[in-house]
N, C-alpha and C positions, 0 to 999 in steps of 0.2 A: 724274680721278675718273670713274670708269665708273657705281659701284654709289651710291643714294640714300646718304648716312647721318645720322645722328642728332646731335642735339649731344650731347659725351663720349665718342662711338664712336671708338672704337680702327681707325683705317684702316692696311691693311699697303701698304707700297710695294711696287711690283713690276717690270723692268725696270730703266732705268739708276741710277736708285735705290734703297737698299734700307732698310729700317728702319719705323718706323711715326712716323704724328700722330695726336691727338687733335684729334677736330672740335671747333671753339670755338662753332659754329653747324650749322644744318641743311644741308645742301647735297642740292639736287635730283640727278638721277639726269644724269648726261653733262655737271653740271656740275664749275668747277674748284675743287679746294683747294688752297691755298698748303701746300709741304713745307719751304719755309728760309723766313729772314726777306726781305721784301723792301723797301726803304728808299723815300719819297716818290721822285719822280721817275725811278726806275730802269726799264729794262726787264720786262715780265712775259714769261716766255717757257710755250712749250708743246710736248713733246716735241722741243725744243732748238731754237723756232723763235720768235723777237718776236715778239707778239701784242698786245701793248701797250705801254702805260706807268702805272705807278701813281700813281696821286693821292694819295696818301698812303701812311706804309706799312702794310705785310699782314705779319702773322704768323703762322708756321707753325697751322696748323688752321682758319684763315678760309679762309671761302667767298671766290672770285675771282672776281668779275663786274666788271659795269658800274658799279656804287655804290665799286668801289674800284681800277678802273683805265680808262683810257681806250682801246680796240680800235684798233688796227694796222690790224685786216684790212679790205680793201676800202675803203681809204680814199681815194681818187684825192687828195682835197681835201690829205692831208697830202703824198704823193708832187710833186704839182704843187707846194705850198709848199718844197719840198725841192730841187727843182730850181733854182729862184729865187733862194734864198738863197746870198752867197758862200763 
């Protein structure tokens, strides 16, 4: 999501996806919207790259933050627990 929208705004996809969602909520401007379903514990990705994991799941037209997934990025804490494990 580039552009702010509205909750009910018709958002078009553009790039490797194509088709449209309906915002189920407001999502600010450079934030993410969920375009498929994505099931508790799954991967979130973004422009085909993990950025997370979701805590529950997300349905196409929900705003994708912190309230509903847990960030990847910069996490040394997880990288080091990852290493560890066999």
């Amino acid at each position: 999501m580039i552009d702010p929208a509205r909750e009910g705004d018709t958002c078009f996809l553009q790039g490797e996806g194509s088709g449209q969602v309906v915002a189920r909520q407001d999502v600010a401007f450079g934030h993410k919207i969920c375009i498929s379903p994505i099931p508790l514990g799954a991967n979130v990705l973004k422009y085909g790259q993990v950025i997370g994991r979701a805590t529950r799941a997300i349905a196409p037209g929900e705003h994708a933050h912190v309230h509903n997934f847990d960030s990847a990025r910069a996490r040394g804490d997880l990288e080091e627990r990852q290493e560890t494990q066999p």
